[in-house]
N, C-alpha and C positions, 0 to 999 in steps of 0.2 A: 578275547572276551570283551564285548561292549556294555554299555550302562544295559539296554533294551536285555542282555540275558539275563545280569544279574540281576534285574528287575522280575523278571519271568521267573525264575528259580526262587526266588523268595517270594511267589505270590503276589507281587504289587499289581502285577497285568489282570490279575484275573477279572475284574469289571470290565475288562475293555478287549481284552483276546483270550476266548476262552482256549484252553489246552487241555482238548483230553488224552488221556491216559492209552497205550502208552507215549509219552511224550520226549520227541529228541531236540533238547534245545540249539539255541544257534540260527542266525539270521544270517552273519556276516562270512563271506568262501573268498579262497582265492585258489588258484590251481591251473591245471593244466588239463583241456577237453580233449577226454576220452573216445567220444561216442557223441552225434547229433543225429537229431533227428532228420525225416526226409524234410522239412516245411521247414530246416533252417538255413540261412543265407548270406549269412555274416559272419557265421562263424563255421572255424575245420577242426578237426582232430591235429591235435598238437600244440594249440591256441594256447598263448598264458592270458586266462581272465581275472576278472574279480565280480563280483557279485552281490546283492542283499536280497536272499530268496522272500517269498510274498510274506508277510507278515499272519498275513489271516487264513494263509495252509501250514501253518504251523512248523516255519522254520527248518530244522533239522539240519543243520549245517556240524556241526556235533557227530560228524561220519566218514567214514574214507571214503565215500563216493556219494555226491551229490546231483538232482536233479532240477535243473532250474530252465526256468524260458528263456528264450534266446534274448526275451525285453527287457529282464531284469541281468542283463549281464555285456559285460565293456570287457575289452581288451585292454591289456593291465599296462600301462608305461613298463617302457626298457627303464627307468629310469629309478622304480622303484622294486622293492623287493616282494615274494609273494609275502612275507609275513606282515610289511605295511601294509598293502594289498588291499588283505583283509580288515586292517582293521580301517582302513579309510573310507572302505564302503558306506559303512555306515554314517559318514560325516557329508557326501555326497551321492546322487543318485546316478549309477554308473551312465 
């Protein structure tokens, strides 16, 4: 969890990103791709990423399985783990 959720969960965002209902929060992913699309290029099935899905489609990181563009998502360093992963996404833009 990053500031941006627990901001959204306590209604601070609501002027500025609205979220309707029903609403899965969560911006910030790390993980391992399942599945891409045909239009992607950079990335394969098996891939360790991380990610900060688009802000103003309203997140949803908050899920076993996520959908994100191939723009908003980096290949994770061997160096780190997925649980920093995620949470350094959102300190950097992958």
């Amino acid at each position: 969890m990053n500031p941006i959720d627990w901001k959204a969960r306590a209604g601070y965002l609501k002027d500025y990103v609205p979220l309707p209902l029903p609403f899965i929060p969560g911006w910030d992913v790390s993980g391992v791709v399942e599945e891409v699309g045909p239009t992607v290029t950079k990335l394969k099935k098996g891939d360790e990423v991380y990610a900060r899905t688009d802000v103003a489609h309203n997140g949803g990181a908050y899920a076993e399985y996520v959908v994100v563009k191939e723009t908003e998502t980096a290949l994770k360093p061997k160096s780190i783990d997925q649980s920093f992963a995620s949470s350094a996404s959102s300190d950097e833009p992958p």
